[in-house]
C-alpha positions in Angstrom: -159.4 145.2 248.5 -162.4 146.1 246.2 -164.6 143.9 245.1 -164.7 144.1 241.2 -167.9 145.7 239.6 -170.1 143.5 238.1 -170.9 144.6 234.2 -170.2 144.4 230.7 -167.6 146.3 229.0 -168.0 148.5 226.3 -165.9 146.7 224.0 -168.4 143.6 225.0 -171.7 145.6 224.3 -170.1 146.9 221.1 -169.2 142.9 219.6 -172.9 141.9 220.9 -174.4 144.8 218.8 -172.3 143.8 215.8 -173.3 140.2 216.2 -176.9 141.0 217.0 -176.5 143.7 213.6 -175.1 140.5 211.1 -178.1 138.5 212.2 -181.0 140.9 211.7 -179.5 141.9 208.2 -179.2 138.3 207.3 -183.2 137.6 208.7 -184.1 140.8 206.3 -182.1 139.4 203.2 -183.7 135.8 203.6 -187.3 137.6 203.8 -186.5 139.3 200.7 -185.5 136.6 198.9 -188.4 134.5 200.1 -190.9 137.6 198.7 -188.9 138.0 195.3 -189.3 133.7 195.0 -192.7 134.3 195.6 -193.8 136.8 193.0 -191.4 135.1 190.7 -193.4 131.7 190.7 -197.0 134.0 190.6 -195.9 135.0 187.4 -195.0 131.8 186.1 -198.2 130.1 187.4 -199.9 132.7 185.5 -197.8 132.0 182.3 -198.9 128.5 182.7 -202.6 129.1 183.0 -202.3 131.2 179.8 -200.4 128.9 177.8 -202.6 126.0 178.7 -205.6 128.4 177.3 -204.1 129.4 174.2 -203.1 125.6 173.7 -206.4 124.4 174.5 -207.9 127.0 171.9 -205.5 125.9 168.8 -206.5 121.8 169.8 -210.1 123.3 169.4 -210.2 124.4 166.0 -211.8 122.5 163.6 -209.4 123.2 161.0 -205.7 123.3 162.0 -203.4 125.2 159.0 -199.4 125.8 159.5 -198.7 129.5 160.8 -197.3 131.3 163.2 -199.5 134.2 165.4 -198.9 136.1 168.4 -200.0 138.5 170.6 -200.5 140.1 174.0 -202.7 139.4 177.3 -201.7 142.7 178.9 -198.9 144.9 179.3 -197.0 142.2 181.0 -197.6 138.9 179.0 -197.3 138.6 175.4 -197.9 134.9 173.6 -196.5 133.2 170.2 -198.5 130.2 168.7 -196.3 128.7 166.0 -198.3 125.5 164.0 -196.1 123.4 161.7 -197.0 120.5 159.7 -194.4 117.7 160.2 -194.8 114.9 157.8 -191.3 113.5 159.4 -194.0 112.3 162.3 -196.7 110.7 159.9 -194.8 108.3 157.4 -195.0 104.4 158.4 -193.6 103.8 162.1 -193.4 101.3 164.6 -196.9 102.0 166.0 -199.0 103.7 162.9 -200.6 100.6 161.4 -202.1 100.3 165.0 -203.8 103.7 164.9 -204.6 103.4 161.1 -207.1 101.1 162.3 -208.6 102.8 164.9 -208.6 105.7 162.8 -209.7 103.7 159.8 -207.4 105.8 157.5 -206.4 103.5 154.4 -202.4 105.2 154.6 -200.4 107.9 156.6 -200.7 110.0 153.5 -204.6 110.2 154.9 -202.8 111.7 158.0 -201.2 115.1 158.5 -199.3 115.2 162.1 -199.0 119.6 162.8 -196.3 120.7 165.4 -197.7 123.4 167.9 -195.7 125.6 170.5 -196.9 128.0 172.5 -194.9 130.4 174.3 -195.8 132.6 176.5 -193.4 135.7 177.5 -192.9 138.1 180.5 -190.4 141.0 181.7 -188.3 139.5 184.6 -185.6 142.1 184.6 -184.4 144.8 182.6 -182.0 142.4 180.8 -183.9 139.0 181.0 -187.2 137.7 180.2 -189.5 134.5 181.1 -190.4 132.3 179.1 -192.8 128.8 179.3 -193.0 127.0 176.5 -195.6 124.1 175.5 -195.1 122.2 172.5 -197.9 119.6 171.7 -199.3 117.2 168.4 -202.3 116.9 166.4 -202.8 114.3 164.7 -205.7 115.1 162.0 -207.3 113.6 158.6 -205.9 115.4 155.3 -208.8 117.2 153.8 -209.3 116.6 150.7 -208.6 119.6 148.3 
């Protein structure tokens, strides 16, 4: 008798490689995805630090007026600013008489409530695009004209 040979087939090497194959290309795929998640939420951390910028600015002005502007950052961001007044958020509500006298304003006619967005846009794809959106009140005395 003769003692059988100790060893792998081919046909086992060749399932081993195909196994060993699937799992690599899998570990590649998930790294990928992981990288393409990352620079995905880069760029919408940096939509949100522009947004809250260009937010901050339009609370700043001394004078808000309804309009609509917009413009670029660089050749990857653009921004909208859109400023509405909304007189359907001043008239007499459950809690105005409460800050009518903190504000010492004699009516909500004295009151003009403005409506901004912001939006801030970015190329994601060739066919889609990010957007992050703020929207936001100001609540400021009616000058007198």
């Amino acid at each position: 008798m003769r003692a059988r040979s100790r060893g792998f087939t081919l046909l086992e090497v060749a399932i081993a490689l195909a196994i060993l194959g699937i799992g690599v290309v899998t570990v590649l795929e998930l790294f990928s995805a992981a990288l393409r998640m990352e620079s995905n939420a880069g760029m919408r951390a940096r939509a949100v630090v522009y947004a809250r910028g260009l937010v901050d600015q339009t609370l700043a002005l001394p004078e808000l007026q309804a309009g609509n502007d917009r413009g670029s950052f660089d050749d990857v961001y653009r921004w909208e600013v859109n400023v509405r007044e909304a007189p359907e958020l001043t008239e007499q509500g459950p809690g105005l008489s409460n800050m009518q006298k903190d504000l010492t304003v004699k009516s909500p006619t004295d009151l003009v409530m403005f409506d901004i967005e912001v939006n801030v846009l970015w190329t994601e794809a060739a066919n889609r695009e990010g957007v992050y959106s703020v929207h936001t009140l100001r609540l400021t005395p009616r000058n007198p004209t």
